[in-house]
TORKOL-4160 file (C-alpha; in steps of 0.2 Angstrom, whole numbers, padded with zeros to 4 digits, m for minus):
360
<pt num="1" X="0000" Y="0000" Z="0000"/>
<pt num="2" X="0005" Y="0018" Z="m0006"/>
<pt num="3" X="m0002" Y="0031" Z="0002"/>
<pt num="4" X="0001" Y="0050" Z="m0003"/>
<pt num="5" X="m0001" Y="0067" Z="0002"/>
<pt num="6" X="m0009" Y="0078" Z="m0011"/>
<pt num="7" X="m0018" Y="0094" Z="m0013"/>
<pt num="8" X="m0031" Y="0094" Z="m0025"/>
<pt num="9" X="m0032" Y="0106" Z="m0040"/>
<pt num="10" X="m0047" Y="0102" Z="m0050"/>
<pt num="11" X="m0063" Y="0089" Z="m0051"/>
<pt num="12" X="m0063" Y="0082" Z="m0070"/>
<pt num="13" X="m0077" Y="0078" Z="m0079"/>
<pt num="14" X="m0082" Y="0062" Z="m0070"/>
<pt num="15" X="m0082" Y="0069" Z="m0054"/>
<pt num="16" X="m0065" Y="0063" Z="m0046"/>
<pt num="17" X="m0052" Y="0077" Z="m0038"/>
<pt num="18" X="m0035" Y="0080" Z="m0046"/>
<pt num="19" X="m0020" Y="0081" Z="m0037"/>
<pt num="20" X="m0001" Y="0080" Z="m0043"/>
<pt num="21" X="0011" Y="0068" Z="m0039"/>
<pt num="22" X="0029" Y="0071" Z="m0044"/>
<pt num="23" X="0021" Y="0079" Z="m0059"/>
<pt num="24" X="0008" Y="0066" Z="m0063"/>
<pt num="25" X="m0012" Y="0066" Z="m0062"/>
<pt num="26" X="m0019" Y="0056" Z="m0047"/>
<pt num="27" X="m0040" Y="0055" Z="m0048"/>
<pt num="28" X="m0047" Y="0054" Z="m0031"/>
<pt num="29" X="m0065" Y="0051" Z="m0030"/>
<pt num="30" X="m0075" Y="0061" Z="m0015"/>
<pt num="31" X="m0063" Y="0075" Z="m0016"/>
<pt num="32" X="m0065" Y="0095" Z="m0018"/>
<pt num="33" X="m0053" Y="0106" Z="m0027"/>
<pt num="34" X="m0043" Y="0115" Z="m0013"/>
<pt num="35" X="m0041" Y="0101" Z="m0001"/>
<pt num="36" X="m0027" Y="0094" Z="0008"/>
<pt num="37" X="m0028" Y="0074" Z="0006"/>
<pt num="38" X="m0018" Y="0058" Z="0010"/>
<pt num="39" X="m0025" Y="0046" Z="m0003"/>
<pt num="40" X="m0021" Y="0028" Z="m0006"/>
<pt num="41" X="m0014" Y="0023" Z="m0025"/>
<pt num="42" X="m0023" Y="0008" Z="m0032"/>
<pt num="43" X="m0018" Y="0009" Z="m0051"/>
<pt num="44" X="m0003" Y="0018" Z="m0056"/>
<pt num="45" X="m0002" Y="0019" Z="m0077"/>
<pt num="46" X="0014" Y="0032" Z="m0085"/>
<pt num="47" X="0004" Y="0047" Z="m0087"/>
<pt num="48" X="m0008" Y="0047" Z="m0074"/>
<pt num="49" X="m0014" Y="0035" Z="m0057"/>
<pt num="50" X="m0032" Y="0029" Z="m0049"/>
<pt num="51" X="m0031" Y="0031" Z="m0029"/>
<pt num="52" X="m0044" Y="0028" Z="m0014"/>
<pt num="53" X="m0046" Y="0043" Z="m0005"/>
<pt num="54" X="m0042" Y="0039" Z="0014"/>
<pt num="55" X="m0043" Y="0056" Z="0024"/>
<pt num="56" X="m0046" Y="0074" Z="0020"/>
<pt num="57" X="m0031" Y="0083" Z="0031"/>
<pt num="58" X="m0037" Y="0103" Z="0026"/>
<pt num="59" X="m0056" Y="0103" Z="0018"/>
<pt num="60" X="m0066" Y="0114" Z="0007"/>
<pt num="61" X="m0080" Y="0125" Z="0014"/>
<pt num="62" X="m0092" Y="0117" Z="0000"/>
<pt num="63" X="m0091" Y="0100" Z="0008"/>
<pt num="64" X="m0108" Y="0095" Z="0016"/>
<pt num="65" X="m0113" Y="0078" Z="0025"/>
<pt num="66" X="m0121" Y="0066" Z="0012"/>
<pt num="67" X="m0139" Y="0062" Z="0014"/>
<pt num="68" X="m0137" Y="0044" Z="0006"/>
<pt num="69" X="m0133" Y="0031" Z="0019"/>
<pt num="70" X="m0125" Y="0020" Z="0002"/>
<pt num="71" X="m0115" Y="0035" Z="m0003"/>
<pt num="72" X="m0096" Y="0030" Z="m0007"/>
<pt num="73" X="m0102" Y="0014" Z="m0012"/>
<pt num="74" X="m0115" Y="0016" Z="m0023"/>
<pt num="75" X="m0109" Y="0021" Z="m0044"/>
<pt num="76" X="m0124" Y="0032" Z="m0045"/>
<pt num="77" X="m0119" Y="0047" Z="m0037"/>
<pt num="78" X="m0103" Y="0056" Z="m0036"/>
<pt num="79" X="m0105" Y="0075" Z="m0028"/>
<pt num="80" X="m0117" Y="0072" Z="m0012"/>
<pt num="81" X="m0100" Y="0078" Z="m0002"/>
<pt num="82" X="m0100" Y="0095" Z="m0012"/>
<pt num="83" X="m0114" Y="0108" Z="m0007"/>
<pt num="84" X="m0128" Y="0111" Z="m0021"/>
<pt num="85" X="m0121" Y="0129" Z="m0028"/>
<pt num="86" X="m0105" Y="0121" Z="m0032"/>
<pt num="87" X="m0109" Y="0109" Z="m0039"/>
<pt num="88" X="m0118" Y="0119" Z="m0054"/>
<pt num="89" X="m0100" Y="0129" Z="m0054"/>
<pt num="90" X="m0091" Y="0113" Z="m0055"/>
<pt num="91" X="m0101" Y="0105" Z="m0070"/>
<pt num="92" X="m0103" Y="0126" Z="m0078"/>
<pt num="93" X="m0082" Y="0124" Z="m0079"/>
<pt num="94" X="m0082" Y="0107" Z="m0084"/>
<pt num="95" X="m0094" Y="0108" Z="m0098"/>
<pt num="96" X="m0079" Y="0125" Z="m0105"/>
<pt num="97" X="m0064" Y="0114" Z="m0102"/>
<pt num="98" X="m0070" Y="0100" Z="m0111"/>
<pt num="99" X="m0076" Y="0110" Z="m0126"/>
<pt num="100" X="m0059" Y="0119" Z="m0124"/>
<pt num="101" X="m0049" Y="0104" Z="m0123"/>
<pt num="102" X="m0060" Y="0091" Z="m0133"/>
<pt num="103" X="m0068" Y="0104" Z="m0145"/>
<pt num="104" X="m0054" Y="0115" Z="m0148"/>
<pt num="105" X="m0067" Y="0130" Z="m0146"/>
<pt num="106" X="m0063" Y="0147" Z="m0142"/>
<pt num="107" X="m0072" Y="0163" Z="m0135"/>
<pt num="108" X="m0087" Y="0150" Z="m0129"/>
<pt num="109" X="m0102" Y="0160" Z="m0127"/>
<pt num="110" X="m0108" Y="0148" Z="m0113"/>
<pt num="111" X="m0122" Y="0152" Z="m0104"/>
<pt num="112" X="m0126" Y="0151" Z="m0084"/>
<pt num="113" X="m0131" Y="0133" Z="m0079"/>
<pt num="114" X="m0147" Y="0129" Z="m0077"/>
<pt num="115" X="m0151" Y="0123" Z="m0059"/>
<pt num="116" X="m0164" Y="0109" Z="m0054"/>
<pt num="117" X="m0179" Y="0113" Z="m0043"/>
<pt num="118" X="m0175" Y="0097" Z="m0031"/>
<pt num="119" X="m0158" Y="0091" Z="m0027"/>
<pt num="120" X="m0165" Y="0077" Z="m0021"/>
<pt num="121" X="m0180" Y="0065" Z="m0025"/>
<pt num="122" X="m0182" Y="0071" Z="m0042"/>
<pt num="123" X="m0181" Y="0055" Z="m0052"/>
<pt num="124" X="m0194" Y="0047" Z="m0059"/>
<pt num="125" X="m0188" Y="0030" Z="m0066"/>
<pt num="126" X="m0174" Y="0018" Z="m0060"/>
<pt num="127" X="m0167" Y="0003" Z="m0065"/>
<pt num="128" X="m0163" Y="m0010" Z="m0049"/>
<pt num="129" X="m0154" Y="m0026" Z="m0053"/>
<pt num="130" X="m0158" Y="m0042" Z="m0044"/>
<pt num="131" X="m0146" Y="m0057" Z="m0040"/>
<pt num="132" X="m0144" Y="m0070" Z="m0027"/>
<pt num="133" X="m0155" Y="m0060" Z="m0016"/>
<pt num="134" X="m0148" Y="m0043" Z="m0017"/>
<pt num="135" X="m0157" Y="m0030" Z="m0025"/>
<pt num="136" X="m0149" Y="m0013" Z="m0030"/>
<pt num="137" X="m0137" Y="m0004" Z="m0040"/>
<pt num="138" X="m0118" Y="m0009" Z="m0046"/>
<pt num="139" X="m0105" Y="m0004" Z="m0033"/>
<pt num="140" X="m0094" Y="0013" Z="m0038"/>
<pt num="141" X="m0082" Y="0006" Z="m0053"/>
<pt num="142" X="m0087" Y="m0014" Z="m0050"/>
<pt num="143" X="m0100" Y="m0026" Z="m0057"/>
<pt num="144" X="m0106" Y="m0032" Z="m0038"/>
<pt num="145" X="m0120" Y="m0026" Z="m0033"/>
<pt num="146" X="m0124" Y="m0016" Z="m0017"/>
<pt num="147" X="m0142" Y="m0019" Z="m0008"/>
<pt num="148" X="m0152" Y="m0004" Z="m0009"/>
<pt num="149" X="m0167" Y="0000" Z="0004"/>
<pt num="150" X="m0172" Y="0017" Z="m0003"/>
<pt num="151" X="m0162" Y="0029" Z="m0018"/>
<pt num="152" X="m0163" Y="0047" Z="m0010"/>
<pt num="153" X="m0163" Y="0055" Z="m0026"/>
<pt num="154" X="m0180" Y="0046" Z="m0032"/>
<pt num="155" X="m0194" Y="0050" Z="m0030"/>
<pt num="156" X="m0207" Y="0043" Z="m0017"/>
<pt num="157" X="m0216" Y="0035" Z="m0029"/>
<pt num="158" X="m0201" Y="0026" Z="m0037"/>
<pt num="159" X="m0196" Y="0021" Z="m0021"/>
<pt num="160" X="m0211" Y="0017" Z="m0016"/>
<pt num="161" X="m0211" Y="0002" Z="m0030"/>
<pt num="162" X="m0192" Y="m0003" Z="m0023"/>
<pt num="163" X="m0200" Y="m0009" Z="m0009"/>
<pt num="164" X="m0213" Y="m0015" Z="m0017"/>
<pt num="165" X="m0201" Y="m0026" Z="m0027"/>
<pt num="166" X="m0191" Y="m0031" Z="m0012"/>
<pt num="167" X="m0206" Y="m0038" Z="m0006"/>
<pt num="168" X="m0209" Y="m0047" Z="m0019"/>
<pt num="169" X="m0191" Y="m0057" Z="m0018"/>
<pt num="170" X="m0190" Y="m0056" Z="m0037"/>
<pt num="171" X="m0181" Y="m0066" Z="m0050"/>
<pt num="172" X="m0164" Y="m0061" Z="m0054"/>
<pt num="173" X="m0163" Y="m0049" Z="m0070"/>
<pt num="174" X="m0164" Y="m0031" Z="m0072"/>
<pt num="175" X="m0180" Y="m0021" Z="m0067"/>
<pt num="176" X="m0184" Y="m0002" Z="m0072"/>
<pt num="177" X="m0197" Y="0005" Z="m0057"/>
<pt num="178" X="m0204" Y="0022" Z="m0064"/>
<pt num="179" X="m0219" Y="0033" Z="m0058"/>
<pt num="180" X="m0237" Y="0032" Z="m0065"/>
<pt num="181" X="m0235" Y="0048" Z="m0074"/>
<pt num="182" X="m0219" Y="0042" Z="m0084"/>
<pt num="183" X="m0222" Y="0032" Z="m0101"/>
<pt num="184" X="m0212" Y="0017" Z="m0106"/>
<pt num="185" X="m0203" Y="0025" Z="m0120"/>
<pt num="186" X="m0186" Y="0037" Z="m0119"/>
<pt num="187" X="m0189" Y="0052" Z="m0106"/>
<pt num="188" X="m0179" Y="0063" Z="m0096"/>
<pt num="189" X="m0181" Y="0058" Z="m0079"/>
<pt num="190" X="m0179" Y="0075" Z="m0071"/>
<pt num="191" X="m0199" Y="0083" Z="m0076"/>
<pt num="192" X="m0195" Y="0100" Z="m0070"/>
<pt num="193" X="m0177" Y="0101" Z="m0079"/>
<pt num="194" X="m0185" Y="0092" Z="m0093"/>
<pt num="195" X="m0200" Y="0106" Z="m0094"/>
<pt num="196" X="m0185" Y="0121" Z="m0094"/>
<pt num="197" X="m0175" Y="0110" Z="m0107"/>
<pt num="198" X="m0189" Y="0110" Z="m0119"/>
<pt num="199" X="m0194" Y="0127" Z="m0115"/>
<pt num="200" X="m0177" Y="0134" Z="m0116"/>
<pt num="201" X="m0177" Y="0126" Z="m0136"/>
<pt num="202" X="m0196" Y="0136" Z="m0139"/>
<pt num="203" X="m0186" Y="0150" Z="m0137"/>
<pt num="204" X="m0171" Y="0148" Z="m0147"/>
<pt num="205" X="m0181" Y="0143" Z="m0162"/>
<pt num="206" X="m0189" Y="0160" Z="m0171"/>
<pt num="207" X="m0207" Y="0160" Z="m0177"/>
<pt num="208" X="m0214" Y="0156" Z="m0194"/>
<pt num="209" X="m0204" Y="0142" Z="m0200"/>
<pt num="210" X="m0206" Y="0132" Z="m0213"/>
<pt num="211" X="m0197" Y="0114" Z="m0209"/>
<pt num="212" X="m0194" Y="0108" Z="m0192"/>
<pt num="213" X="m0182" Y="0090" Z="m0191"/>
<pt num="214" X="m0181" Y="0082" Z="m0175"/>
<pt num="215" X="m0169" Y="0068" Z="m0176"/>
<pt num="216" X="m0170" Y="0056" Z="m0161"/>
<pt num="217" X="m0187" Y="0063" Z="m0158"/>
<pt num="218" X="m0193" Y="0048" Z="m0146"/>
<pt num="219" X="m0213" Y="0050" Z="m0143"/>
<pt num="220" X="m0212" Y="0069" Z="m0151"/>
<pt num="221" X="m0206" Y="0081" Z="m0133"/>
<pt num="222" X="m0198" Y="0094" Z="m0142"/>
<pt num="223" X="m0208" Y="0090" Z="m0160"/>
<pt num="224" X="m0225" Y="0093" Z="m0152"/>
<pt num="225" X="m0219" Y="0109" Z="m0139"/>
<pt num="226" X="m0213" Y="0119" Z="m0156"/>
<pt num="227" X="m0229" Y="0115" Z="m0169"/>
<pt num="228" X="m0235" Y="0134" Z="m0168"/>
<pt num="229" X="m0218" Y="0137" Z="m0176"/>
<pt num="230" X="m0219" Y="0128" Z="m0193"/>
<pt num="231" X="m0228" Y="0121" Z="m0207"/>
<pt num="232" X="m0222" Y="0106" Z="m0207"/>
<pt num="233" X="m0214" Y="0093" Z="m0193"/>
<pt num="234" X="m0204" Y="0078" Z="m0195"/>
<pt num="235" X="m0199" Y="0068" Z="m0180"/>
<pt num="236" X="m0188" Y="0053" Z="m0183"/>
<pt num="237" X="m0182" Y="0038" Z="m0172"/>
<pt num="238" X="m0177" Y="0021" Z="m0172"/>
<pt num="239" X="m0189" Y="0016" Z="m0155"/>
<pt num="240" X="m0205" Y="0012" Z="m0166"/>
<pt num="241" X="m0215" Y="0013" Z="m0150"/>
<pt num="242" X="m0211" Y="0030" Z="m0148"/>
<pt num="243" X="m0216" Y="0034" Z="m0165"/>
<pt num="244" X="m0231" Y="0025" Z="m0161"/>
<pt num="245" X="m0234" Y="0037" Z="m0147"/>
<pt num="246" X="m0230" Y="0051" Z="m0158"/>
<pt num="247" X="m0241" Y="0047" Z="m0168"/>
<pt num="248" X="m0255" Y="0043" Z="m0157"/>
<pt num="249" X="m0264" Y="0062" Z="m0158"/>
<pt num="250" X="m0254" Y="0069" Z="m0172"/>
<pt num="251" X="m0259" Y="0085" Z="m0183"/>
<pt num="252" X="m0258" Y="0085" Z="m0200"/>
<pt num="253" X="m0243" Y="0094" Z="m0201"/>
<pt num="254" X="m0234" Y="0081" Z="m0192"/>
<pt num="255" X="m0224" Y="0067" Z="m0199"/>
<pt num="256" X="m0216" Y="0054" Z="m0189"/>
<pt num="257" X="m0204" Y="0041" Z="m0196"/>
<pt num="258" X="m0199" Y="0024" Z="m0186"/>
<pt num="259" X="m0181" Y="0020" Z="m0193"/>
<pt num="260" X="m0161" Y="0023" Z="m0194"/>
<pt num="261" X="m0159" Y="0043" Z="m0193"/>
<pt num="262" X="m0142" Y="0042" Z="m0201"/>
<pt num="263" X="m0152" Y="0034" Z="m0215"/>
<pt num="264" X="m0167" Y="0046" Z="m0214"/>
<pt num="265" X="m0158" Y="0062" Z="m0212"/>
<pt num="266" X="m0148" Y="0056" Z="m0229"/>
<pt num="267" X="m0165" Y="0055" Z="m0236"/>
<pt num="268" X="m0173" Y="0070" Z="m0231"/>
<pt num="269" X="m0174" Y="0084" Z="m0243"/>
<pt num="270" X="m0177" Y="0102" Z="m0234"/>
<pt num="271" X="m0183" Y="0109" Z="m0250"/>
<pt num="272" X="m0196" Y="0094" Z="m0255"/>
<pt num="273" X="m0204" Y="0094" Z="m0239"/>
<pt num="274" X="m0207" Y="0114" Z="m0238"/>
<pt num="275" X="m0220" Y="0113" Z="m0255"/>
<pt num="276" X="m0206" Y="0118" Z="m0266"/>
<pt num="277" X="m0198" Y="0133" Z="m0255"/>
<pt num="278" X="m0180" Y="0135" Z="m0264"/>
<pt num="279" X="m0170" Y="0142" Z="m0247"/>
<pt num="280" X="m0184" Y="0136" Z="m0234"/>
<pt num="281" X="m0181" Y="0140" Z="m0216"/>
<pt num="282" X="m0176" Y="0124" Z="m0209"/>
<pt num="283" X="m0174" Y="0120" Z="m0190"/>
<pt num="284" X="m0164" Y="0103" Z="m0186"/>
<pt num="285" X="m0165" Y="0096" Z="m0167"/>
<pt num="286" X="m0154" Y="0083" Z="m0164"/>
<pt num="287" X="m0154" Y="0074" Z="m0147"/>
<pt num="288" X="m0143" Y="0058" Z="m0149"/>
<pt num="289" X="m0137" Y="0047" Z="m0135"/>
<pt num="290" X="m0122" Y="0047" Z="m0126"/>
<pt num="291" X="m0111" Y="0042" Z="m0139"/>
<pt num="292" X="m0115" Y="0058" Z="m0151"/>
<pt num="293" X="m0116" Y="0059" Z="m0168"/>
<pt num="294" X="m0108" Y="0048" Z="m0179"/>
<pt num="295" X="m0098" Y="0054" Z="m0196"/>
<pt num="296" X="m0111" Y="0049" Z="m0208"/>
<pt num="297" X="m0125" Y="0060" Z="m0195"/>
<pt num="298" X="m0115" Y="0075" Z="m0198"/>
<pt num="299" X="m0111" Y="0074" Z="m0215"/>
<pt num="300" X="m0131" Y="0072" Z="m0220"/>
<pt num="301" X="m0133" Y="0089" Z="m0207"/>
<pt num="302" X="m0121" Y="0097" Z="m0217"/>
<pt num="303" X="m0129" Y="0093" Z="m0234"/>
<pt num="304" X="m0146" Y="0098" Z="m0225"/>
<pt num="305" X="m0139" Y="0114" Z="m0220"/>
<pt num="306" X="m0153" Y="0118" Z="m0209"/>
<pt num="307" X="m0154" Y="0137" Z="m0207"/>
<pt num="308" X="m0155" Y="0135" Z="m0186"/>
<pt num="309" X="m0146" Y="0117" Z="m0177"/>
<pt num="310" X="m0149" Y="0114" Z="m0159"/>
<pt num="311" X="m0138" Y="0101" Z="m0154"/>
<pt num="312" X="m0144" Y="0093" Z="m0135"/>
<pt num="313" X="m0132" Y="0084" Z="m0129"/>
<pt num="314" X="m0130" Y="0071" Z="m0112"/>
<pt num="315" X="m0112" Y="0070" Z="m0114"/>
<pt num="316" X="m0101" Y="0084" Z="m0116"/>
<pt num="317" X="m0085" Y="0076" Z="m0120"/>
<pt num="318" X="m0096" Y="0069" Z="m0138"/>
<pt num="319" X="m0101" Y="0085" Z="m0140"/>
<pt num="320" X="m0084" Y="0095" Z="m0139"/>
<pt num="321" X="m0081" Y="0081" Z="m0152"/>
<pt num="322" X="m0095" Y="0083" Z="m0164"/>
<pt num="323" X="m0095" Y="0104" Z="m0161"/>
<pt num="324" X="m0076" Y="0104" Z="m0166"/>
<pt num="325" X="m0083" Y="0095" Z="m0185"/>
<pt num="326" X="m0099" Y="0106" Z="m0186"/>
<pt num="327" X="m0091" Y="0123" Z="m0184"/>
<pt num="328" X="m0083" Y="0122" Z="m0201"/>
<pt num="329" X="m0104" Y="0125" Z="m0207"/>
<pt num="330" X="m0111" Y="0132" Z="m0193"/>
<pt num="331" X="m0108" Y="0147" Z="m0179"/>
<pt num="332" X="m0111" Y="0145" Z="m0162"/>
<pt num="333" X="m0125" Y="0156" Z="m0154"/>
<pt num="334" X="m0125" Y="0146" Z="m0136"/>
<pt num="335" X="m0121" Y="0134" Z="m0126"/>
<pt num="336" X="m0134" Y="0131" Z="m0111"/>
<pt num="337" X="m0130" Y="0116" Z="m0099"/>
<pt num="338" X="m0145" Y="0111" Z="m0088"/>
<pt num="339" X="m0141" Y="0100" Z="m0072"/>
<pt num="340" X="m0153" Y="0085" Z="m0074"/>
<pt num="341" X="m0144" Y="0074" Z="m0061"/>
<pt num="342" X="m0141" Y="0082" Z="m0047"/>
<pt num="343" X="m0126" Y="0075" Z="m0038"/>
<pt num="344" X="m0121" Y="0064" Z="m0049"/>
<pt num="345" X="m0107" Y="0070" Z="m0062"/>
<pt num="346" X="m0120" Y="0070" Z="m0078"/>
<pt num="347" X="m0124" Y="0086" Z="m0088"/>
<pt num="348" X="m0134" Y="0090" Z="m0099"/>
<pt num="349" X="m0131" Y="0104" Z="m0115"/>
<pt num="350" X="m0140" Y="0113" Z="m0126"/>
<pt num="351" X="m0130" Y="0122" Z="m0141"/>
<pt num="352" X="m0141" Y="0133" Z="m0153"/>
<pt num="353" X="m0129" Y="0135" Z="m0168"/>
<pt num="354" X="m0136" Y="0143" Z="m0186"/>
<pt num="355" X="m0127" Y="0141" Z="m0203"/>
<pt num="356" X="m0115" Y="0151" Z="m0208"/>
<pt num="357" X="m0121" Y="0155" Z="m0224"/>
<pt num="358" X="m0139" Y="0161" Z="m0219"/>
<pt num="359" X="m0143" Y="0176" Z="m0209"/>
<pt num="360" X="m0153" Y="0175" Z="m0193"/>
């Protein structure tokens, strides 16, 4: 065993403290930057090491006692130590370095994060795993599972179905406990953040439009908020129940297509689907999973050429990615985070970008 003093300098995007040994990057989870610590080493590569933290020596005002008994265990959550106020300013810096680093973006007109309501019990869906008796989540950075009686940051409801389930002494396999008022396909799991995330795209999208796009459109969130807008809406989404849903009480200015939106988005044409508009107002929304857009995703945006993109992103390191490949075409208007997990070290973006050869 290794143990070393260090004083932390930073919290990367993850959520673990960096402190410097000898010159190189140690990451020590439950750690704020500013604090003297003696951390153990457990993985030691050439350019950077993995420690266990074992005592904080000087600590940082913004540390707080955790309100989650499984806290330090548990891989869900990763700031419950760090008071709510810096939290958003941790995740706000992280969201600039990364497009700094990552992106290669500079003068980043990023925007204040936007906070949630409830730091606590504001999920509406979970998914518990069940084996050999335990029920719960995956142990921090390990595949065991650690017995959970209650989540703190669920809601009553969802945790009302945990116990439920225990009761129950379930089968082992994976099970996804929600609320009533959540449907079975794709949602945010944060309502409030999710009602200022689709509000906050209402506004960035101007009035009297001819063609909205929204790629990875699930049941229609975005799609249905911003009809008033345009003539025409196209949703498109691999989940064909979503689409189902979509559809369910569609207007006749809605289309909604169940299929590969790489493939799709190759397919669409801007000028077809605005009854023959040479330069129509096109808005794309693109909300893809963690993993971003691929290649082929962004070369069928650039031969769209939308007039307005809004890029909504889960994970800002794909994003720097994809942003560093699109600003070729595009300018940057914004970039909005949103913190939809509290305590856990998730973000959530929104960039609105328009094209560079149309005027706004």
């Amino acid at each position: 065993m290794r143990v070393v003093g260090l004083k932390i300098e930073d919290i990367a995007f993850g959520g673990k403290g960096v402190g410097r040994e000898q010159g190189k990057a140690v990451f020590v989870p439950y750690t704020i930057e500013g604090e003297t610590v003696s951390a153990e080493i457990l993985r030691e590569k050439k350019q950077f090491a993995e420690a266990e933290l074992v005592e904080v020596k000087e600590s940082s005002p913004h540390r707080v006692t955790p309100e989650c008994p499984y806290f330090g265990h548990c891989g869900g959550c990763a700031y419950q130590h760090i008071d709510y106020e810096h939290q958003l300013a941790i995740k706000w810096r992280q969201v600039r370095n990364v497009l700094q680093r990552i992106g290669k973006l500079k003068d980043i007109p990023l925007r204040p994060i936007t906070p949630s309501p409830k730091q606590y019990e504001y999920r509406n869906r979970i998914t518990v795993h069940v084996e050999n008796g335990v029920i719960g989540f995956f142990r921090r950075d390990s595949h065991r599972l650690i017995d959970i009686e209650q989540c703190p940051i669920s809601c009553d409801e969802v945790n009302r179905a945990l116990t439920e389930l225990r009761s129950r002494n379930p089968r082992d396999g994976h099970y996804t406990l929600r609320t009533s008022a959540s449907g079975r396909v794709f949602s945010q799991t944060n309502d409030e953040v999710a009602t200022a995330l689709r509000d906050l795209i209402v506004d960035l999208v101007p009035p009297e439009q001819d063609l909205l796009i929204d790629a990875y459109c699930g049941a229609g969130f975005f799609a249905k908020a911003l009809l008033t807008k345009f003539k025409h809406v196209v949703g498109i989404d691999w989940d064909r129940f979503a689409i189902a849903v979509a559809k369910e009480n569609a207007t006749e200015k809605e289309t909604y297509i169940a299929g590969d939106v790489e493939e799709e988005l190759n397919r669409v044409n801007l000028t077809a689907l605005s009854s023959g508009v040479s330069r129509p107002r096109g808005v794309l929304v693109v909300d893809p999973p963690a993993t971003g857009l691929s290649a082929n995703a962004c070369k069928a945006i650039a031969t769209l050429a939308p007039t307005t993109l809004i890029y909504v992103s889960c994970n800002p390191a794909t994003l720097a990615r994809d942003l560093k490949e699109l600003q070729v075409r595009f300018t940057i208007n914004s970039v909005t985070p949103l913190d939809m997990f509290p305590q856990t070290a998730e973000i959530e973006a929104v960039v609105h970008l328009h094209h560079k050869q149309e005027r706004q």
